[in-house]
N, C-alpha and C positions, 0 to 999 in steps of 0.2 A: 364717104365715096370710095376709098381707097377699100374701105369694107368688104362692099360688092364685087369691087377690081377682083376681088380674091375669089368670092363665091364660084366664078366662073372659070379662073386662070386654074385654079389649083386642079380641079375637075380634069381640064383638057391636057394638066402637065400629068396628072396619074393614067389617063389614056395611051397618051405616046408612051410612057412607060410600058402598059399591060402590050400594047402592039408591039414595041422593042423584042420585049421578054417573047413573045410568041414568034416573031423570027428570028431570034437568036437562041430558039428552044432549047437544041443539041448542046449549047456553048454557054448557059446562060450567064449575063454579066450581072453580077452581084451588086456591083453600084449603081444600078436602076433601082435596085432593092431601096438601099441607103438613100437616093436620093428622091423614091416616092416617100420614102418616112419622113425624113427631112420635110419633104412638103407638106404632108398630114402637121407637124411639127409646127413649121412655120403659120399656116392660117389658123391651127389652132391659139397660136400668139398674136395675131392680128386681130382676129375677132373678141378673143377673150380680153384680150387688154392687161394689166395689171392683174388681171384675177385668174392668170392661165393656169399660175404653181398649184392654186388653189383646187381645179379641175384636174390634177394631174393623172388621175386613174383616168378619165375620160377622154386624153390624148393616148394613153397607153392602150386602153380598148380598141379604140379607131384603129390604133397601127394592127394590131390582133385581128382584126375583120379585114383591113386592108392583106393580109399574107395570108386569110382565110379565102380570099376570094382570087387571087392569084391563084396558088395552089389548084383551087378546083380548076381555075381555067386554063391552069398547065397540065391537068391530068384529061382534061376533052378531048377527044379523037377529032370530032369534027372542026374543022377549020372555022368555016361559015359561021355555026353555032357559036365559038369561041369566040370568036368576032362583035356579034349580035348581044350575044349575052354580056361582052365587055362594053358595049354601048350603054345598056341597058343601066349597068353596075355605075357607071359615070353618072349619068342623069343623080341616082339614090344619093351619089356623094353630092353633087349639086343642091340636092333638094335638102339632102344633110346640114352642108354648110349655112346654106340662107336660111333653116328653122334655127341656127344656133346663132348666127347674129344677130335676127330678132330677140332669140332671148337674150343675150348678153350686154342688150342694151337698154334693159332695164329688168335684170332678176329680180332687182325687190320685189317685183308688182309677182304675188301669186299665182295671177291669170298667165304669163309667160313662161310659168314652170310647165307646161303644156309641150311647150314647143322639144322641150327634149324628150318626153313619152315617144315621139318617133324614133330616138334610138333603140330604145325595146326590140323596134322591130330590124331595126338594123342589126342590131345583137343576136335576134333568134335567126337571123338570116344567116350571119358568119358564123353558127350552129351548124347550122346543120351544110355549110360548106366546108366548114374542115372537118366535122363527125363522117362527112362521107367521102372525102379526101383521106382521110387517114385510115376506114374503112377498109378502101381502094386498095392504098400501100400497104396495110399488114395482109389484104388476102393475096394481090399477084407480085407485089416484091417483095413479100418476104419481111416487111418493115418490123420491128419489133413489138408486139402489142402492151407491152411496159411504157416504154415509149411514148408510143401513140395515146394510152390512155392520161399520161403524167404531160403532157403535151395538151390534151382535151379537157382534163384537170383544172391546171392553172390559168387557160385560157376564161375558162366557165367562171372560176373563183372570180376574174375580175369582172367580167362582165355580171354577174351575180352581186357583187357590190353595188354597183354602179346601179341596176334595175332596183335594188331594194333598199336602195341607201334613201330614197325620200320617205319611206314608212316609218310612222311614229313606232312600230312594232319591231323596228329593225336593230335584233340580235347575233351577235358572231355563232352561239349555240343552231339556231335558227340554219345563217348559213352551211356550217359547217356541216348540219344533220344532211341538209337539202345535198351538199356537194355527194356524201357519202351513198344516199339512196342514187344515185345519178352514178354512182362510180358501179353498181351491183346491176345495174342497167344497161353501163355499156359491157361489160362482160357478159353477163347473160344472153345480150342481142348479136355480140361476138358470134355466138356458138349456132343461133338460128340460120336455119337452110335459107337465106335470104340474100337479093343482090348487096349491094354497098348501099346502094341510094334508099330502097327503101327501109335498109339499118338504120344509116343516116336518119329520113325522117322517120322513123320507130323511137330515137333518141331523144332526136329535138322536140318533138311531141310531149314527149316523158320529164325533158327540161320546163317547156312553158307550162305543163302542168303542175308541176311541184314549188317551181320559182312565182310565177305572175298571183299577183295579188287579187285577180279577179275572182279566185277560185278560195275566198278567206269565211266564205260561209255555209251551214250546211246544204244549203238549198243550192248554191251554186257550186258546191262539192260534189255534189253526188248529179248534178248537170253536164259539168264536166270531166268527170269520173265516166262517167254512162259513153259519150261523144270519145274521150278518147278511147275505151275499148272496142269501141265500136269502128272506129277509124283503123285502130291495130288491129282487129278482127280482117276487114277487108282488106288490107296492106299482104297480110299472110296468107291471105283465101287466094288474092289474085295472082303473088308471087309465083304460088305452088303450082297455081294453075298453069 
């Protein structure tokens, strides 16, 4: 019972955080920071149980999408948007929580290894919100693009575990090729005439391509191969336009 308690409180306490931070924008208090992780922290021990040490990259991703998603929602101009789109971000952690209690309450069974496949997409989400948060910061402040890349880097490496750690296929060689073609990509996309956001998903596109396992055959290679230049195609057509 106390399970559920959680599903719902933890959600609504990372809310009043993300509103805090958006009126205290100018000043912001650093121990909203600390104290949403702390929370991520916390129901990850509640729900996981005994076996939290065990998941330890997958509390440490969490907090990574959690500052990936701030971030962008501290770089929004629009108030209202900011607002909406932090509702919005609550609910996913909601709907987060309660797939991961289902599984953690009984991993053995294969059929529950299902319930975490929704981080994937949690993952390629906080993609392409810091890809286009950091973007942002190295074209109008000035941020450093070493930085930002070694910042989008380490974030990818763990989330990159975590999505391929279930594959019987799953090599550090593997990884590490995927990180490096990923690294010649955001550089590259660096340099294109192009806003942030559609950098951003130009990036994340390039991520789910080369990472997600769906793409592990020829037929389905050259499917999705086709779809994403075709995606980048129009992304660059419409920018320029």
């Amino acid at each position: 019972m106390f399970r559920y308690f959680t599903i719902f409180v933890s959600p609504l306490i990372l809310l009043v955080g993300f509103w805090s931070l958006f009126y205290s924008q100018k000043n912001i208090h650093y121990w909203l920071i600390t104290v949403a992780v702390l929370v991520i922290l916390l129901a990850g021990r509640i729900l996981a149980g005994h076996k939290f040490w065990k998941y330890k990259v997958l509390w440490f991703n969490l907090i990574f999408v959690y500052i990936s998603q701030l971030l962008f929602l501290l770089l929004l101009i629009s108030g209202g948007l900011r607002y909406f789109l932090s509702f919005l971000l609550v609910l996913s952690w909601m709907l987060i929580w309660w797939l991961m209690a289902k599984y953690f309450e009984n991993t053995d069974n294969m059929v529950s290894n299902n319930y975490l496949e929704v981080n994937k997409f949690f993952y390629y989400l906080g993609f392409w919100f810091l890809s286009t948060s950091l973007y942002s910061l190295v074209i109008f402040l000035h941020f450093s693009l070493f930085y930002a890349l070694a910042i989008l880097l380490i974030a990818t490496f763990f989330w990159t575990l975590d999505i391929i750690r279930s594959r019987e296929d799953h090599q550090w060689p593997y990884l590490l090729f995927s990180l490096f073609l990923l690294s010649q990509i955001l550089a590259v996309v660096y340099l294109l005439p192009v806003s942030f956001y559609v950098a951003g998903t130009i990036v994340t596109l390039w991520f789910f391509f080369i990472i997600d396992s769906i793409a592990n055959t020829l037929k389905s290679f050259r499917l999705y191969l086709s779809l994403f230049l075709l995606v980048i195609l129009l992304l660059l057509i419409t920018s320029i336009i």
